[in-house]
C-alpha positions as CSV (number, residue, x, y, z in Angstrom):
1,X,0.0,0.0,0.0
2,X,1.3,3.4,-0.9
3,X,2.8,5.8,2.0
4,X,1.8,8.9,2.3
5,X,3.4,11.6,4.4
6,X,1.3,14.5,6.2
7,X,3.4,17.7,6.5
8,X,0.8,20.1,8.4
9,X,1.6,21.5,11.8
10,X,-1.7,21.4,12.7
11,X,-2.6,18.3,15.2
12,X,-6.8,18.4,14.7
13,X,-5.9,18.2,10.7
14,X,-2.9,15.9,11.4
15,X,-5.0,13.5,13.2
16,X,-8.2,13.8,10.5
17,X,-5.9,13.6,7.7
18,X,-4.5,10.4,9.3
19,X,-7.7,8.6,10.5
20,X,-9.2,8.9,6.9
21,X,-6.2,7.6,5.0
22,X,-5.4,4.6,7.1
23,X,-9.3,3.8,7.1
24,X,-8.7,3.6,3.9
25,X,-5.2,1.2,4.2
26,X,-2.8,3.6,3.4
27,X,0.4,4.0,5.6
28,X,1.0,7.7,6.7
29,X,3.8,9.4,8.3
30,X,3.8,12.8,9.6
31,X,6.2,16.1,9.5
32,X,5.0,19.3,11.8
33,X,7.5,21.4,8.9
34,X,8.7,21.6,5.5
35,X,12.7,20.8,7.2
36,X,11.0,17.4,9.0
37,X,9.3,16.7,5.5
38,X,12.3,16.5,3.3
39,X,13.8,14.8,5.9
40,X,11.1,11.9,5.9
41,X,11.3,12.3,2.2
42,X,14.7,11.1,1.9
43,X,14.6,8.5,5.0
44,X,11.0,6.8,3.8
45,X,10.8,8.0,0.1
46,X,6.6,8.3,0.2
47,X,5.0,8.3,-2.7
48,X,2.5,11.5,-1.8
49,X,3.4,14.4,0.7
50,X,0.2,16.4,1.2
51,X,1.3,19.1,2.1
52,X,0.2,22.7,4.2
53,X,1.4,25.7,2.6
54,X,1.7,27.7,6.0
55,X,4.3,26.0,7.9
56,X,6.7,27.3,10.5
57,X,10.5,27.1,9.5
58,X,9.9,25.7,5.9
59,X,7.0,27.0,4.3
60,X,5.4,24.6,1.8
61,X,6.1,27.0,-1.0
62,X,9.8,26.5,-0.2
63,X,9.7,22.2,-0.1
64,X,8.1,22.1,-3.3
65,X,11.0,24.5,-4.8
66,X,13.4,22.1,-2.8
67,X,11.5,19.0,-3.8
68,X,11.6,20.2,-7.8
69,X,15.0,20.8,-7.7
70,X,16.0,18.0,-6.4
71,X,13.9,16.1,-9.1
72,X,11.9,14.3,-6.5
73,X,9.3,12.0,-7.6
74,X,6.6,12.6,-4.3
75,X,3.4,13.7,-5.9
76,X,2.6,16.7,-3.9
77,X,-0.9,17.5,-2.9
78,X,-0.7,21.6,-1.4
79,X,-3.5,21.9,0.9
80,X,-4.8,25.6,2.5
81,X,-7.2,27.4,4.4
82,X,-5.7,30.8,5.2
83,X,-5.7,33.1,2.1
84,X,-3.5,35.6,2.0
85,X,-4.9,39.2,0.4
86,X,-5.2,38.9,-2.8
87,X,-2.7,36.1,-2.8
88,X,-4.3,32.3,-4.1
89,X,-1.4,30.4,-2.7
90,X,-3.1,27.3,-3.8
91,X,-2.5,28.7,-7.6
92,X,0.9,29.6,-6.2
93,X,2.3,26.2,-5.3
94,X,0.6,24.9,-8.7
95,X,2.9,27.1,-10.4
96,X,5.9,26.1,-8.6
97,X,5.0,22.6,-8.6
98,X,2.1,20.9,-6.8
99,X,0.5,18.1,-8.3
100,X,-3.0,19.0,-6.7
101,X,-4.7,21.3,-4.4
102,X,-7.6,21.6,-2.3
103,X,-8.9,24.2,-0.1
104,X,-9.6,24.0,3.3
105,X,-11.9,23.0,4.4
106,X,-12.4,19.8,2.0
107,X,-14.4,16.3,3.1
108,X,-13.6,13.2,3.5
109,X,-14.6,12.2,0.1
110,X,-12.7,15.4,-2.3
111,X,-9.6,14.4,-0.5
112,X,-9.7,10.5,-1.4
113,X,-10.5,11.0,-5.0
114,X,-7.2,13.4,-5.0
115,X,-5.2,10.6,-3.3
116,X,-6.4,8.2,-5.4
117,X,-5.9,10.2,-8.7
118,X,-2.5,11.6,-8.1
119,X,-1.5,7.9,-6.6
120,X,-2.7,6.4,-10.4
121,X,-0.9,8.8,-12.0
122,X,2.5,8.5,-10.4
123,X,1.8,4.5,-11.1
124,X,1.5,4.8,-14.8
125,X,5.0,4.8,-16.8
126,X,5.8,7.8,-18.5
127,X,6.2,8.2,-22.7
């Protein structure tokens, strides 16, 4: 079963996030920060980070520059709540590199189907 890592520093997400997925028999890890992310990225080499995009120390915007120019092959899901003034982070980090997005909040169901698609599409070989 795929393993998917949870970099969000909140706990009440963390814990949500985490409930859902292994309900659904996926393993999960978690980072509280982008720094503790790419660390678990290079120890356990998940195959999906989702991933806040307000973090302390390491904002997500800044681990999905680092994970593209490292050439990483996580599929990055950017997950966010908290616009910033006329700022649509969530169109940000597709720009720079996410794989998908959601807004906060999202159910149960929205964030399985984006598992589930970016998870088949990391599977298939590329052309």
């Amino acid at each position: 079963m795929p393993l998917i890592l949870i970099a969000d520093d909140n706990q009440q997400i963390c814990g949500w996030l985490r409930a859902v997925l292994e309900a659904e028999g996926y393993r999960v890890i978690q980072a509280a920060d982008g720094r503790e992310a790419m660390a678990a990225i290079e120890r356990d080499a998940p195959d999906l980070m989702i991933l806040d995009m307000y973090l302390p120390v390491q904002d997500g915007l800044e681990t999905i520059l680092m994970l593209q120019n490292a050439q990483s092959p996580v599929k990055i899901l950017g997950i966010s709540g908290q616009p910033l003034q006329g700022c649509d982070i969530l169109k940000i980090a597709t720009a720079f590199g996410a794989h998908g997005v959601l807004e906060k909040p999202f159910s149960r169901e929205m964030l399985l189907q984006q598992v589930q698609t970016l998870l088949s599409s990391a599977q298939q070989p590329s052309a």
